[in-house]
N, C-alpha and C positions, 0 to 999 in steps of 0.2 A: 504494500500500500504506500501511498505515498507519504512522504512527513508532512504535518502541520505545522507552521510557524516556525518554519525554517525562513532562508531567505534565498530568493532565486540564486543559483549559482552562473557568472558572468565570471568573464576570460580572466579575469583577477582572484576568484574563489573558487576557482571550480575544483570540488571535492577529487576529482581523477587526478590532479596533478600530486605529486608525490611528494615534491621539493620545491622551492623556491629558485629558480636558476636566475645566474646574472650574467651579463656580458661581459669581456674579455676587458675594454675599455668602461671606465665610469661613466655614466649618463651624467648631462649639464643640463641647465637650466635654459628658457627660451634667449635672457641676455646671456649665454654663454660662461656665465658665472658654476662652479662647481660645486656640485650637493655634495654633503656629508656621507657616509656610509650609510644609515639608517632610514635616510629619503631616499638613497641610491636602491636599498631594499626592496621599497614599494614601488618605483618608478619602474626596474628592471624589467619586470613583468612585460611592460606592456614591449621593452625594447626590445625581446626575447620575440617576442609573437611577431613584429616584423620583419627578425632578422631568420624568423623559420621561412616563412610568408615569402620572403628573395632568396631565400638559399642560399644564406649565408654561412649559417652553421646548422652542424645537422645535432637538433635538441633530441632528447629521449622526449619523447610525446606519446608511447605507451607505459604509462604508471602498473597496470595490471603486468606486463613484462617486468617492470623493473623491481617491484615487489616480490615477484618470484625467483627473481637472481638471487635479491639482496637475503632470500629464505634460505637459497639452496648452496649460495656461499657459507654461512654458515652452518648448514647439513654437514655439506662433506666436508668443510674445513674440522669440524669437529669428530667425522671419522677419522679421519686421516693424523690429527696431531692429537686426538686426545689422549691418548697412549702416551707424550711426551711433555706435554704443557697442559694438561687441562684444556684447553685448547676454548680461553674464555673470549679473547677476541673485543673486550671491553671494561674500557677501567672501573665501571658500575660496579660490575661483576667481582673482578679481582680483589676491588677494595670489600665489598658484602666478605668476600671467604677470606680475607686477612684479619678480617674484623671478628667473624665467626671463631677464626682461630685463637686470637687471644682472650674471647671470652669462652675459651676451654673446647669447643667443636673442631669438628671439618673443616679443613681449609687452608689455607696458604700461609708458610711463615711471614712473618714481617718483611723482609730483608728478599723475599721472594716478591711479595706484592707490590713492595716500591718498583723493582724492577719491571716485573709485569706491565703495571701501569706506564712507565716511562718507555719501556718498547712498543709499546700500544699506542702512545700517544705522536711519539717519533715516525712510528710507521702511517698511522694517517696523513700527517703533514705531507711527506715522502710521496703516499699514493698521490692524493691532490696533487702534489707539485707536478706529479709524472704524468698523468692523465692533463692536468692543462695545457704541460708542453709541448704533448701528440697532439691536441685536437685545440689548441687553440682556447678554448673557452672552460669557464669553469661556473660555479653555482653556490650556492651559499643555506645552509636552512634557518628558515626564520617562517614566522607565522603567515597563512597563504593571504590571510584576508586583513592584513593589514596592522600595524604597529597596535593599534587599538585592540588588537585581539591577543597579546602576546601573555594574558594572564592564563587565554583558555589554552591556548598552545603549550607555555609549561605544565600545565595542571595536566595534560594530555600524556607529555613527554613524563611528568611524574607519575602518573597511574601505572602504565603501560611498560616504563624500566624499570617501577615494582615488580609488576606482572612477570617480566620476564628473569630478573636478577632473582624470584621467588622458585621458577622454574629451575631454576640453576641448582638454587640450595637443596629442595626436595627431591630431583631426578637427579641430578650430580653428582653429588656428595653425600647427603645423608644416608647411613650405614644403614637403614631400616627401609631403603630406596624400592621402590621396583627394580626390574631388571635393564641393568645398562647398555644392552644392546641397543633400546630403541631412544638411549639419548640423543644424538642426532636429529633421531624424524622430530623428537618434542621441541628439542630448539630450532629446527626450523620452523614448525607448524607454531610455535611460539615468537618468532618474528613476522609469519605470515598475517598473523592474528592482531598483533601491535601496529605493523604496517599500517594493512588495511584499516586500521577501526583509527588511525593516527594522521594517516594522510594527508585528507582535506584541512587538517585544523595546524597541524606543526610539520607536515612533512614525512615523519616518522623517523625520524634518525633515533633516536631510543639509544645512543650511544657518545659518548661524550668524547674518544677519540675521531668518530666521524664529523659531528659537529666544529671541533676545533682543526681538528686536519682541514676540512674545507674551509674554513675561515685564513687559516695562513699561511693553505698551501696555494690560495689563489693566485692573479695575478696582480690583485692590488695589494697582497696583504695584508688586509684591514682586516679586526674585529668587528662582526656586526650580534649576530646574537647566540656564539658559542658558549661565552658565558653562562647566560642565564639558560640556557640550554643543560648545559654542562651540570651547574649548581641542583635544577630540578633531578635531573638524573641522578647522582647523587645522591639527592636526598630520598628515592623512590625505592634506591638499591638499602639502605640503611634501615628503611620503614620494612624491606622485603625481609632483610635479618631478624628484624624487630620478632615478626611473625614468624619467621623459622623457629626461632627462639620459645617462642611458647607452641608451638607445634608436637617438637619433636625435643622437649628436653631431656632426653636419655641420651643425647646425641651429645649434649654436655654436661655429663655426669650424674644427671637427674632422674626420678622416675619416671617410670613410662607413662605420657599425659592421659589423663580420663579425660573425663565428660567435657571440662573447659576445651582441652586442646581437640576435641572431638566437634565440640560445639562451634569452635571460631574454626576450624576445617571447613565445614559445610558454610560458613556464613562466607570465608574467604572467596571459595569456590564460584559460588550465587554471585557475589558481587560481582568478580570479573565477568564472571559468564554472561552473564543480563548485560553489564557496560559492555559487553563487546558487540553484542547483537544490536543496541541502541545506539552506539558510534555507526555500525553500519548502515543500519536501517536509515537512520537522519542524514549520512553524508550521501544517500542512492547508488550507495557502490553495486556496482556487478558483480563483484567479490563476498559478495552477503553470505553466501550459502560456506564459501570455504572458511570467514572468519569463524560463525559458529559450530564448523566443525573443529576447527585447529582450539579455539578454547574451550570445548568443552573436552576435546580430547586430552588434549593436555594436563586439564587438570583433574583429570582422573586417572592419570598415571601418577600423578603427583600430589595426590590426595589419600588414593586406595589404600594405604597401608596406616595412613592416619584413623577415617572414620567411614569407609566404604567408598567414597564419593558419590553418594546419589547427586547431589547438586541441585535435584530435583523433587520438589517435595511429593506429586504424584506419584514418582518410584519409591519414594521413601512408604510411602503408603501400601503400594502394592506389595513389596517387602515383607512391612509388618500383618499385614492383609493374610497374606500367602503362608507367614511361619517360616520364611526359609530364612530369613537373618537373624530369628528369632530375637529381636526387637522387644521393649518391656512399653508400653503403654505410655511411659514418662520421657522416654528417651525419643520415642518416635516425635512425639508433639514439641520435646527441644529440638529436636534437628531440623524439624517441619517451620517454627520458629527462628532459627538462625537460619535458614533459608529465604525465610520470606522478607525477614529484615535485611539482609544481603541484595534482596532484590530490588527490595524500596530506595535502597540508600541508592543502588545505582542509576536506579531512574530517576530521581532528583538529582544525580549529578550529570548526564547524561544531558537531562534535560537542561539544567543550569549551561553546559556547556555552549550548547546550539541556540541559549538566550530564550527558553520557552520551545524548544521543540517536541513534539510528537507526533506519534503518529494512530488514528482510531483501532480500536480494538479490532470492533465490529465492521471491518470497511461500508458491509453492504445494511447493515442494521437489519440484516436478517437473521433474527434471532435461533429460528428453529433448525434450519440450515447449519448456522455456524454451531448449535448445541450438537446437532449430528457427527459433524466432521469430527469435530474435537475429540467429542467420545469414542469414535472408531479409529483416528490414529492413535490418540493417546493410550487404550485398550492392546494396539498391536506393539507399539514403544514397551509396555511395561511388560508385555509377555515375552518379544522376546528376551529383554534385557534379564528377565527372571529367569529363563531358559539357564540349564545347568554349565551350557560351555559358554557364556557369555559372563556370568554373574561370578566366576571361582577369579578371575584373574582380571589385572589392568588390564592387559593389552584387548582382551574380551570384550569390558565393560569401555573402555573406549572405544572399541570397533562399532557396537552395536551402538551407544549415544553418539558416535562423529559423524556415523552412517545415516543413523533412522531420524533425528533430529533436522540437518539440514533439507532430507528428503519430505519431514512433514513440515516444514516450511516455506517449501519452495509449494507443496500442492497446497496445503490451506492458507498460503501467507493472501489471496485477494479476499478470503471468505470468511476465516475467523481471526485473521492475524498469524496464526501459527505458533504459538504461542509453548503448546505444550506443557506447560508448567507453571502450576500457580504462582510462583516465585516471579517468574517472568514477566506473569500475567500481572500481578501486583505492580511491580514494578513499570510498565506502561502506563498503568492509570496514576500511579503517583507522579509520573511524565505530566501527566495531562492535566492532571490534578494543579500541579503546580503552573502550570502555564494558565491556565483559567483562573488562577489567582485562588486558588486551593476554595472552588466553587463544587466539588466533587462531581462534576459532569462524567459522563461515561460510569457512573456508577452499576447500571443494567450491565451494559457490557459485561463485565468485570465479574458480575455475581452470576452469569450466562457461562461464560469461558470457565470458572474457576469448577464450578459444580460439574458440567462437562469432564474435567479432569479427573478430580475426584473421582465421579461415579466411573468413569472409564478405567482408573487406578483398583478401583474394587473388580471390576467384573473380570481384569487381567488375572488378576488374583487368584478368583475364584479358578476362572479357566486353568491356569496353572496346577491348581494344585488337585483339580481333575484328573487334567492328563499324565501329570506326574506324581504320582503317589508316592510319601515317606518309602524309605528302603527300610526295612527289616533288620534287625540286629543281624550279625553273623551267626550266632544258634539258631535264631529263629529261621535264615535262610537254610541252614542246615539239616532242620526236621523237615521242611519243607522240600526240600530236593530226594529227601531219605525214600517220603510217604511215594513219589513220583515214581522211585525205582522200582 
């Protein structure tokens, strides 16, 4: 559906563009007089569109390409050298595991991490300068829509180098990890995912060696907004420790977390997951379908070992429904609970971001319609994800939410929203909520979509546990096979 109270996107905002590019030469002014860096920022844009427009230089003008490089360099660079370096690739990252290591965790020595960071930082400048001097031109990231947005752009770049510095600490490093095979596909599918949902708003650089490499490896070498680029990153990688730290404190010395570190698991999860769907949806990306696969997959590789990763309170339900997580009545309604506040928050922030954005539940305000839908995908989502070879293991429980999720999106996304998930669903209307000046409009919707879930979460359940009957003690299969012979 479309977003509401967005703002048209025009050759200066348009959510597809990745980056901010600049011209080789500084832009002047009509007396000829010369701009600053920081007006040269917002000016270049339009310099860049003419100098495509004559062939002058040849710009990257497919962002959907260049976001799937900037994923699959980091893939296989992390096959290839993680065996040697950890193979972080970002001073976010390295400073999070230096950090982690002196407060008794995983992680990088001190005297390892300075280094880290200073080959990292050396090596961007290097790329920049080498890439400007083949091809003449170079680029710069800074906020696409302009100096006045550069609050929502860090706040972007801060969410999203949590997100991903988070990824690092729980798939990388923590001893109580999934399996490290498929670290690679996660930090890719976790740049994929930042990329795309960061785009339209900062570019997505999500890294503070690339930020600053392109600022000095240009050809003017001026600062324009590596800094604060830099600084938010940063600070996203630190807040990522913060929450490793209560996650997994057995990883420094501690006991293994209960119910808390189980409860902000699921809330962590929700949050990104819903912000990544609501960056998408409001920037009209084409990329919609694979951001919500890469974060929800993600973080259920990198959750599972905490608190299951439903992420979903409809699976949490069908779950407890079925007996197969064996779930206690109190534990289901907190995780159902940190869920849904996870979701809220991100739709208020989501929302806050695009200034009042949303998008309606109901596109068609066909009520009976979209009760239908909802209840038959979300019914087939939770059974198979309850199915026995989906549910024992991450790589499972991610195939089957990275799979079934984008694919009930893309079919109900004109009819119910697509929503799948009361968390999600929550999280919409506190969108909408807050843009209508917390007038609680779309409240039908909302109580339509969410009951849909639900009841579709029970009858999965039930179906389930149909088809799949308890297995038998071993004696008991034993008398049983005896009576047979």
């Amino acid at each position: 559906p479309r977003p509401k109270g967005v703002r048209q996107a025009g050759p200066a905002s348009a959510p597809s563009r990745p980056i901010v590019a600049g011209a080789a030469r500084p832009p002047s002014r009509s007396d000829g007089s010369a701009v600053d860096g920081r007006e040269a920022i917002l000016r270049v844009r339009w310099d860049v569109r003419a100098d495509v427009l004559s062939g002058l230089h040849r710009v990257p003008r497919h962002p959907v390409a260049g976001g799937a490089v900037y994923a699959l360099v980091i893939c296989f660079g992390t096959y290839a050298l993680g065996r040697f370096s950890g193979a972080n690739f970002n001073p976010a990252a390295s400073i999070a595991l230096g950090l982690s290591r002196l407060m008794g965790g995983p992680g990088l020595r001190p005297g390892a991490m300075a280094a880290y960071v200073c080959v990292q930082l050396v090596a961007g400048v290097l790329a920049a300068r080498a890439f400007t001097t083949v091809i003449g031109f170079t680029f710069y990231y800074g906020p696409l829509n302009g100096e006045l947005e550069l609050p929502s752009a860090l706040l972007v770049e801060f969410l999203f180098t949590c997100m991903y510095v988070f990824l690092v600490l729980n798939v990388g490093v923590a001893r109580n990890s999934s399996p490290s095979v498929g670290y690679g596909l996660v930090m890719g599918f976790a740049t994929l995912s930042g990329v795309y949902s960061t785009g339209g708003i900062s570019g997505g650089c999500l890294n503070p060696a690339l930020a600053i490499g392109l600022d000095l490896g240009g050809n003017d070498f001026q600062i324009f907004f590596s800094p604060q680029y830099a600084a938010a990153e940063i600070l996203g990688a630190l807040v990522a420790l913060l929450l490793f730290r209560v996650l997994r404190p057995e990883d420094f010395g501690g006991p293994r977390g209960g119910i808390v570190a189980q409860c902000t698991s699921e809330f962590v999860g929700s949050f990104f997951f819903v912000l990544s769907i609501g960056m998408a949806i409001l920037q009209m990306s084409p990329m919609a379908p694979i951001v919500i696969m890469s974060a929800i997959a993600t973080m259920s590789i990198a959750l599972f070992r905490v608190s299951g990763a439903r992420l979903n309170s409809a699976i949490t339900i069908a779950f407890t429904a079925s007996g197969y997580a064996q779930l206690s009545l109190l534990r289901t309604l907190t995780f159902i609970c940190a869920q849904c506040v996870g979701g809220a928050i991100a739709g208020l922030t989501f929302s806050v971001i695009f200034g009042g954005g949303y998008w309606p539940l109901v596109p068609t305000s066909a009520y009976l319609e979209a009760f239908a839908a909802e209840f038959c995908v979300v019914s087939i989502l939770c059974y198979v994800i309850l199915s026995r070879s989906m549910a024992k293991t991450s790589t499972g429980l991610a195939i089957a939410m990275g799979v079934g999720l984008p694919i009930g999106a893309m079919t109900l996304g004109s009819l119910s929203g697509g929503m799948m998930n009361p968390a999600a669903t929550l999280g919409a209307f506190v969108a909408e909520a807050y843009a209508n000046g917390f007038s609680y409009r779309g409240f039908e919707d909302m109580a339509v979509l969410v009951t849909a879930e639900v009841l579709g979460s029970f009858s999965a359940a039930r179906l389930y546990s149909y088809t799949n009957p308890p297995e038998l003690p071993p004696t008991a299969q034993a008398q049983i096979k005896l009576r047979r012979d």
